[in-house]
C-alpha positions as YAML, in Angstrom:
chain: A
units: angstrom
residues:
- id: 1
  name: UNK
  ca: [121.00, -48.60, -25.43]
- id: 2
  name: UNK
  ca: [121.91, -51.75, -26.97]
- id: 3
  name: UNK
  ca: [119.98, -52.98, -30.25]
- id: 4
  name: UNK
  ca: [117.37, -50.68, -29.88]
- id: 5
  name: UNK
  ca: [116.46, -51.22, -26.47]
- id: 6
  name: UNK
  ca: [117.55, -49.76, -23.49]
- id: 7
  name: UNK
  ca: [119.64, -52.21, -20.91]
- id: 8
  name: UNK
  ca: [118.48, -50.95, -17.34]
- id: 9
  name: UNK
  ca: [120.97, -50.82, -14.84]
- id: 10
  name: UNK
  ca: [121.23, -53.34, -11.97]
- id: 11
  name: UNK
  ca: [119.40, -52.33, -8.49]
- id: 12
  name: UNK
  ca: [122.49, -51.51, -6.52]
- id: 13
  name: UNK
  ca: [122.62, -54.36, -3.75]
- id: 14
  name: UNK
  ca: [121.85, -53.65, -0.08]
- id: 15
  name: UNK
  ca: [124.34, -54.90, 2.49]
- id: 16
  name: UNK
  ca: [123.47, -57.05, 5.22]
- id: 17
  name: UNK
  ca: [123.01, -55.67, 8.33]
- id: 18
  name: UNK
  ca: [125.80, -56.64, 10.42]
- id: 19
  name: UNK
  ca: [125.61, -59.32, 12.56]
- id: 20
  name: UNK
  ca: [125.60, -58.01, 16.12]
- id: 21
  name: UNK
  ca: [129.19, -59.63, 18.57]
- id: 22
  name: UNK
  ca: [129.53, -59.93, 21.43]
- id: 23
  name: UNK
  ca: [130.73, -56.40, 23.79]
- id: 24
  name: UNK
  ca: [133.71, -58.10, 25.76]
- id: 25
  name: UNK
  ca: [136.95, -59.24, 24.72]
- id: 26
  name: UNK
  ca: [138.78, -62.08, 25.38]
- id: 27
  name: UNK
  ca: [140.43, -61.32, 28.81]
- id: 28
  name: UNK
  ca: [136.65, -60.19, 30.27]
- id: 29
  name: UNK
  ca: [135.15, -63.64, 28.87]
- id: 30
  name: UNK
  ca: [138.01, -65.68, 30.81]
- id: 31
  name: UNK
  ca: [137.72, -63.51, 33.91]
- id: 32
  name: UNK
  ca: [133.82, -63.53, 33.66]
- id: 33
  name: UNK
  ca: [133.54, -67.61, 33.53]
- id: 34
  name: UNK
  ca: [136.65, -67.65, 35.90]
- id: 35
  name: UNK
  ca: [134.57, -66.58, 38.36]
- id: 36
  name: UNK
  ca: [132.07, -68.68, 37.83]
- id: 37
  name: UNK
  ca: [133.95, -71.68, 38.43]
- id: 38
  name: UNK
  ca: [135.44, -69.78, 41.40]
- id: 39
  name: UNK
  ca: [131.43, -69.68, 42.83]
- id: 40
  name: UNK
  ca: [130.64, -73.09, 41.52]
- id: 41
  name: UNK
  ca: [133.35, -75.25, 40.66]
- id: 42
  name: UNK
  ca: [131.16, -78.44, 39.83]
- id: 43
  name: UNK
  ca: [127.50, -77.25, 38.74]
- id: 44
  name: UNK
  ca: [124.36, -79.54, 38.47]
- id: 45
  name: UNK
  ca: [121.28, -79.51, 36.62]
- id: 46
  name: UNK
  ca: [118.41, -79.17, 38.45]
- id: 47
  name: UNK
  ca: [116.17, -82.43, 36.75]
- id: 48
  name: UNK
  ca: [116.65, -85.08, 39.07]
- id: 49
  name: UNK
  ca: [117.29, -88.26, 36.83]
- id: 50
  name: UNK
  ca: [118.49, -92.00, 37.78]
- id: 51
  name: UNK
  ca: [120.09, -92.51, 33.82]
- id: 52
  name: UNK
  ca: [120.20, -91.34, 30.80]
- id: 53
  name: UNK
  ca: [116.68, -92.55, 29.67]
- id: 54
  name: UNK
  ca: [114.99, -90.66, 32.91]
- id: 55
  name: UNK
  ca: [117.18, -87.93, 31.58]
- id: 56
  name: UNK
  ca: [115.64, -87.42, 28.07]
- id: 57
  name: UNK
  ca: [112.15, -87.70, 29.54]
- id: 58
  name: UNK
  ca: [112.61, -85.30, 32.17]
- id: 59
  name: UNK
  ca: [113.87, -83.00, 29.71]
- id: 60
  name: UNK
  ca: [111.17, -83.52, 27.10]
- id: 61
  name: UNK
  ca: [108.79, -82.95, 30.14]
- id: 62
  name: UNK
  ca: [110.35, -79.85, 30.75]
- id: 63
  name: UNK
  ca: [109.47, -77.89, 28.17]
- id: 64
  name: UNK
  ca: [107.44, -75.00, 29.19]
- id: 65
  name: UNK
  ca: [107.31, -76.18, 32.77]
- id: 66
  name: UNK
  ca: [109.85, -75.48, 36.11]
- id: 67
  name: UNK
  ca: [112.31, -78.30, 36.62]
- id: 68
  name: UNK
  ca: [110.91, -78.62, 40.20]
- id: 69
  name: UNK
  ca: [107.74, -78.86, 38.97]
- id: 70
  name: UNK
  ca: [108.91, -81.90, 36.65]
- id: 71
  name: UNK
  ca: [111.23, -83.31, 39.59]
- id: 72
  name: UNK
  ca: [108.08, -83.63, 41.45]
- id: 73
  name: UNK
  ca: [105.85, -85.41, 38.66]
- id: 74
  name: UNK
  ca: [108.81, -87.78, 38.23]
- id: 75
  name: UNK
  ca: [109.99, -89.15, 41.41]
- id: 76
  name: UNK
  ca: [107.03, -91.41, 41.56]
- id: 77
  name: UNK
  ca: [107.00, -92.12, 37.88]
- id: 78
  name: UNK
  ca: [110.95, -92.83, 37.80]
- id: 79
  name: UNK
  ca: [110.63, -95.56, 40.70]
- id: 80
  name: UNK
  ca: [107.99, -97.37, 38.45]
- id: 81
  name: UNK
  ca: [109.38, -96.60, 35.27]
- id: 82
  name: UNK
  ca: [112.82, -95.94, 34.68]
- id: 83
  name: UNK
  ca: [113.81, -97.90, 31.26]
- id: 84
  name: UNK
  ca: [112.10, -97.35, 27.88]
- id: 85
  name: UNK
  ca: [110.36, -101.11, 28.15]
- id: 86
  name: UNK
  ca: [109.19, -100.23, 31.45]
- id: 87
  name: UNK
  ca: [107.45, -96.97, 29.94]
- id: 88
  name: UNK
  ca: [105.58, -98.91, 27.74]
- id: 89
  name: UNK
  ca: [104.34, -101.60, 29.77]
- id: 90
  name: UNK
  ca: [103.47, -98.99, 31.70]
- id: 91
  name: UNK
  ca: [101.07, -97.39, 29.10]
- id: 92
  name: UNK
  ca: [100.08, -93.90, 27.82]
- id: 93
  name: UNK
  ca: [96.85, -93.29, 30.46]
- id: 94
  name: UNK
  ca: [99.07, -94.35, 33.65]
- id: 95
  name: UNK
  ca: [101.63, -91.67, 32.55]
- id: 96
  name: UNK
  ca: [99.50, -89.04, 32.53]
- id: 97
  name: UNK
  ca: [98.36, -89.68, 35.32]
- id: 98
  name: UNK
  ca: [101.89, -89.49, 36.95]
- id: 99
  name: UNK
  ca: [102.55, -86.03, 35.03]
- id: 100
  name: UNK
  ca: [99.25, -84.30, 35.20]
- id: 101
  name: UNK
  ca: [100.48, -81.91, 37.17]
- id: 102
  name: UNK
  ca: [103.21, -80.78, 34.39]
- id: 103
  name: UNK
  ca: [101.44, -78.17, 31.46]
- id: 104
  name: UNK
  ca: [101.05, -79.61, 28.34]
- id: 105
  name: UNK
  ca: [101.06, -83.15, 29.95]
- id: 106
  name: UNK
  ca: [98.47, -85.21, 27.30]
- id: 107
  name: UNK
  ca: [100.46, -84.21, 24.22]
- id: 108
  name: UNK
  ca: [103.95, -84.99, 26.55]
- id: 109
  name: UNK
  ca: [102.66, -88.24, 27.88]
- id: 110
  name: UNK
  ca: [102.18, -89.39, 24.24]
- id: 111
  name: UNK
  ca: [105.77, -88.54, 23.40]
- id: 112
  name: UNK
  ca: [107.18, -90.29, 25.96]
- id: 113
  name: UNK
  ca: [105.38, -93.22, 25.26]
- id: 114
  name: UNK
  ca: [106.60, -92.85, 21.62]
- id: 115
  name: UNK
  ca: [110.62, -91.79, 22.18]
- id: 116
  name: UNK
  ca: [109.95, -95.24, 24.65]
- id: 117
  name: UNK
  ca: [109.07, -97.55, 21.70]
- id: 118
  name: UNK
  ca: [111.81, -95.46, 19.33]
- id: 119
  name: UNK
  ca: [114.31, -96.73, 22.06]
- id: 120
  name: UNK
  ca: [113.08, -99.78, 21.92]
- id: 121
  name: UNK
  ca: [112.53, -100.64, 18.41]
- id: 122
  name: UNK
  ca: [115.56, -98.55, 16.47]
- id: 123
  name: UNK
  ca: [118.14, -98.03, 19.65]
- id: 124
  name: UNK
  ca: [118.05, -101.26, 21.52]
- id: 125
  name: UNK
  ca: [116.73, -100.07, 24.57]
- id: 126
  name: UNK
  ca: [119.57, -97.95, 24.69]
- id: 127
  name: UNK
  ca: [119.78, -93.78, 24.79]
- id: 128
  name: UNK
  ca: [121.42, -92.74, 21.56]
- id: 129
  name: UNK
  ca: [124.79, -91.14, 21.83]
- id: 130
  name: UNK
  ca: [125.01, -88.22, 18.72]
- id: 131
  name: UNK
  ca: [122.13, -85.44, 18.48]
- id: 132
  name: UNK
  ca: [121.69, -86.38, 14.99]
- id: 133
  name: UNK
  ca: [119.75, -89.09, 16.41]
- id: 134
  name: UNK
  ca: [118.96, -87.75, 19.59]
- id: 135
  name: UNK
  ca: [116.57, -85.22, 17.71]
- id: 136
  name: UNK
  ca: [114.51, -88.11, 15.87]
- id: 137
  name: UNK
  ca: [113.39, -88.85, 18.63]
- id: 138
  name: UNK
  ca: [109.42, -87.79, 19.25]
- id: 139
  name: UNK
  ca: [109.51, -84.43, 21.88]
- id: 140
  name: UNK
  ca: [113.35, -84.01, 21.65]
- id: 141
  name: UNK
  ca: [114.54, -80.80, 20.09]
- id: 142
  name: UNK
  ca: [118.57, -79.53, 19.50]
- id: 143
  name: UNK
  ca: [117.99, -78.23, 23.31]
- id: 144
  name: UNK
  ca: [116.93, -81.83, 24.72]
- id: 145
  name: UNK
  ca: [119.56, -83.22, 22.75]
- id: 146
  name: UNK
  ca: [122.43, -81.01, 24.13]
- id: 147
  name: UNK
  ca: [121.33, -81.31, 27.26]
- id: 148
  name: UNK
  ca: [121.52, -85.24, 27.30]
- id: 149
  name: UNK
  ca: [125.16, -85.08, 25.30]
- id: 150
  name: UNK
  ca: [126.47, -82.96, 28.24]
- id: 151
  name: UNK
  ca: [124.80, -84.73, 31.19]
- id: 152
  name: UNK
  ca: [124.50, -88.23, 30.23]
- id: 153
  name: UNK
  ca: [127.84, -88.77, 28.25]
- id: 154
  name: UNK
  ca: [130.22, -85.86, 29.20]
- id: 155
  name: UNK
  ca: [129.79, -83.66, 25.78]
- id: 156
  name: UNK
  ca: [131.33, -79.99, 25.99]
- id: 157
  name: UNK
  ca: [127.51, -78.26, 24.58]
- id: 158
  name: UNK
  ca: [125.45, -75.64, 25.06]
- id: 159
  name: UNK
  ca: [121.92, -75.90, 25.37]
- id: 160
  name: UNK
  ca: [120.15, -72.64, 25.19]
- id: 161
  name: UNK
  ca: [116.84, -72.48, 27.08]
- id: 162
  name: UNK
  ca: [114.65, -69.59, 28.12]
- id: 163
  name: UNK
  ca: [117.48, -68.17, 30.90]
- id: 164
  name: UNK
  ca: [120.62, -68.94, 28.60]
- id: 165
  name: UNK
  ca: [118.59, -66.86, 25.84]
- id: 166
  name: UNK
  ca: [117.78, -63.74, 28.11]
- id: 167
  name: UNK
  ca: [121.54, -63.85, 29.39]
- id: 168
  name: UNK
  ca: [123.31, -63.83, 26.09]
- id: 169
  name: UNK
  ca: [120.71, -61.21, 24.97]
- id: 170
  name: UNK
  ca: [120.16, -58.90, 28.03]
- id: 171
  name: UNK
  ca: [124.41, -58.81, 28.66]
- id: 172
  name: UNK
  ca: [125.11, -58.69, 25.21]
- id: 173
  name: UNK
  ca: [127.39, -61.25, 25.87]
- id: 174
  name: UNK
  ca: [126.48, -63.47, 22.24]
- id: 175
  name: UNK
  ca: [122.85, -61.81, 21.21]
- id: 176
  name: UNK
  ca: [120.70, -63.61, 18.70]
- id: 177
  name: UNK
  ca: [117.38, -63.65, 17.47]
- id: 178
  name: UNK
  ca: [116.73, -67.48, 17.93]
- id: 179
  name: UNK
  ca: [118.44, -70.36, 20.38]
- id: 180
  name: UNK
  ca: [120.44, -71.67, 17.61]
- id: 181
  name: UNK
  ca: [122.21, -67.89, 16.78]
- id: 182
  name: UNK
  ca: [122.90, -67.38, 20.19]
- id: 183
  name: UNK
  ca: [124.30, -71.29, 20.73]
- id: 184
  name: UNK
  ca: [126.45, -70.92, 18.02]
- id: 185
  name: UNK
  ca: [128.02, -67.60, 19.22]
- id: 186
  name: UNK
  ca: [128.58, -68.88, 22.82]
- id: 187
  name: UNK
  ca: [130.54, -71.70, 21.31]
- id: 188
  name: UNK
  ca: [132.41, -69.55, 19.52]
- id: 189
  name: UNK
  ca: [132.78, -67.36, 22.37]
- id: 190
  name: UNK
  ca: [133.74, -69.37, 25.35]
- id: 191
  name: UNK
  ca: [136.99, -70.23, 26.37]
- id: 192
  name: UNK
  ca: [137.26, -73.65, 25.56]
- id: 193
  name: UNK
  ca: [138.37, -74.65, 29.48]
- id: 194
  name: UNK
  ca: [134.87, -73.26, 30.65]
- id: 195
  name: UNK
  ca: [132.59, -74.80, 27.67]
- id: 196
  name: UNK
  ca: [131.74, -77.75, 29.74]
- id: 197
  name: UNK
  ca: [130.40, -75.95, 32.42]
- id: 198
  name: UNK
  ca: [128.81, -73.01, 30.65]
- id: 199
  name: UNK
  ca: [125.69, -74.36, 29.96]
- id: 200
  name: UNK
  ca: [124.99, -74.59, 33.85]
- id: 201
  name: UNK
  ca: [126.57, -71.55, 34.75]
- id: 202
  name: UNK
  ca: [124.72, -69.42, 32.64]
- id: 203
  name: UNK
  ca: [121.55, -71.30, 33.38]
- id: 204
  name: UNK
  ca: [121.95, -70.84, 37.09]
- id: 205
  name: UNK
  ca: [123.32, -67.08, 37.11]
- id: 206
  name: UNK
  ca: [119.75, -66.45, 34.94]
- id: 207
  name: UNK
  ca: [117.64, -68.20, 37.33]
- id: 208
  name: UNK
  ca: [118.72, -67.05, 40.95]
- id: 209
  name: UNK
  ca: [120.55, -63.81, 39.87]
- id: 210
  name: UNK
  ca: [119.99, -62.16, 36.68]
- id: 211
  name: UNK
  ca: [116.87, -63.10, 37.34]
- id: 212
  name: UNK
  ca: [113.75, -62.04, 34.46]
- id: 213
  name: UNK
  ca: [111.91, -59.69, 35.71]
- id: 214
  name: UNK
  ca: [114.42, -57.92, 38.32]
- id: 215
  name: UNK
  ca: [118.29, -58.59, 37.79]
- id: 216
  name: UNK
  ca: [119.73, -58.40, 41.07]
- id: 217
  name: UNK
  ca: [123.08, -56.80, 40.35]
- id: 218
  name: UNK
  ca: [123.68, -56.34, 44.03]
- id: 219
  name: UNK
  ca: [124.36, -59.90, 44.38]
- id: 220
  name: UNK
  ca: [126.24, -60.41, 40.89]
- id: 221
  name: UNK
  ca: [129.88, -61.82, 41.00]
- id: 222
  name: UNK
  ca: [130.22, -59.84, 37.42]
- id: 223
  name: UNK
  ca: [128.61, -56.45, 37.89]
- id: 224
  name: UNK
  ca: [131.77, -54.77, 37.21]
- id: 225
  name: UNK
  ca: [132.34, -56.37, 33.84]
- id: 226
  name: UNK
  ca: [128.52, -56.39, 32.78]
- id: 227
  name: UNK
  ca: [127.97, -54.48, 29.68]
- id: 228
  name: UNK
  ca: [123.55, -54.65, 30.04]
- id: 229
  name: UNK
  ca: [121.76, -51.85, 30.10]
- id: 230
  name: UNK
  ca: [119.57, -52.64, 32.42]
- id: 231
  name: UNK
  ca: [122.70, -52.88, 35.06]
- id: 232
  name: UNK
  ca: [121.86, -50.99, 38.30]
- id: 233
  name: UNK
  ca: [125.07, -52.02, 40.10]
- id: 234
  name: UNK
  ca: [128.79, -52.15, 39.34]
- id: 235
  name: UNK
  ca: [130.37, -52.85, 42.30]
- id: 236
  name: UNK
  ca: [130.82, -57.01, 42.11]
- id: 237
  name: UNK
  ca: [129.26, -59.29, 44.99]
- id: 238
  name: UNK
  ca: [131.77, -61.01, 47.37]
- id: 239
  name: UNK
  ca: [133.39, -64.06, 45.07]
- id: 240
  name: UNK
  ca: [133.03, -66.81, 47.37]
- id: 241
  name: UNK
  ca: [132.33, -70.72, 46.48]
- id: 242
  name: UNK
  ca: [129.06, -71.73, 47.31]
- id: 243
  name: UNK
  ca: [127.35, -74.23, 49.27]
- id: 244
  name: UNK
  ca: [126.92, -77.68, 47.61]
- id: 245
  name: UNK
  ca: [123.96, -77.98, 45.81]
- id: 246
  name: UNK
  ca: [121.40, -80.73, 46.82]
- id: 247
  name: UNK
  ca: [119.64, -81.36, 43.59]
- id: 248
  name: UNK
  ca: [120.59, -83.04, 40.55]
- id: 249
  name: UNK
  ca: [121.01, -86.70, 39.96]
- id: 250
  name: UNK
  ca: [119.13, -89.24, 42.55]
- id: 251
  name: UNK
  ca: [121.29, -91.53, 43.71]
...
């Protein structure tokens, strides 16, 4: 009690739950993206692109949407329009038209016409070079924006999209409620001499092996060091290179 009233004690504070890390150490992390450099020493994306401006649009178009579903709206739009001015000559209507086929396509054909005139009127024409203003750009997220730093100009990022997200999660390899938690632990977590890479890696080991709805751990590379759950194999598939692949870039 002090003058005549009576001080209540302080609610004791909870502690934050702990932040869940990653299940492998060091050594499995360099072994695990050892051998996927072993399997695919130079890895592509899959959104074929002719520079860095068909890059961000493909991207943007992307979203919620297969890239060879996009690849196939955009060959025929990319031969007609492959430069921001070109975009806008060639109007909102003609564009979606071109990417009908592509969910989502009325509200993405008006972003593409407005990232266009953004290029044209703020950037010169040109495709910005930092995220900061990558991402003020109309239909281009922190995923977009990574993607286009790594592809288009050589950046070491990570861009975590729907397969990158179930990977981290599902191996327990960096888990994270949202893209940004788990990007920020795979950064953290990736030996630096595979960052470059990662992004592709992880995105194609998600999308023709560790696959949603079935992982097929017969045919996994890392079976033996997976630490999911869900794992139904731990004997590791043959580690051989594979073919080239024959997407990516046009020429």
């Amino acid at each position: 009690m002090e003058n005549g009233t009576i001080k209540k004690k302080a609610a004791p504070r909870r502690k934050a739950p702990a932040r869940p890390k990653s299940l492998y150490s060091q050594d499995e992390l360099k072994e695990i993206f050892r051998r996927f450099s072993i399997q695919r020493p130079e890895p592509k994306g899959e959104l074929e692109h002719v520079n860095p401006f068909t890059l961000v649009v493909a991207v943007a178009l992307s979203a919620q949407a297969t890239d060879a579903g996009v690849n196939k709206a955009t060959r025929a739009l990319f031969k007609v329009a492959d430069t921001p001015e070109k975009m806008l000559a060639l109007g909102e209507e003609k564009v979606r038209d071109y990417i009908k086929t592509i969910g989502l396509y009325r509200n993405k054909a008006k972003n593409v016409i407005a990232l266009s005139r953004m290029l044209v009127d703020r950037f010169g024409g040109e495709v910005p070079r930092t995220r900061e203003e990558l991402i003020m750009l109309p239909g281009v997220g922190r995923k977009t924006a990574n993607v286009v730093l790594s592809m288009a100009f050589g950046e070491a990022t990570l861009a975590v999209d729907t397969h990158i997200f179930r990977i981290a999660n599902r191996l327990r390899l960096a888990p994270g409620k949202t893209p940004d938690e788990v990007e920020d632990r795979l950064i953290r977590i990736i030996p630096d001499e595979y960052l470059y890479h990662a992004h592709h890696w992880l995105i194609l080991h998600g999308r023709y092996c560790c696959k949603a709805r079935r992982p097929e751990c017969e045919h996994c590379i890392i079976a033996d060091l997976c630490k999911s759950p869900e794992k139904t194999c731990d004997v590791p598939a043959p580690l051989v290179e594979l073919p080239p692949q024959l997407f990516g870039p046009t020429p």
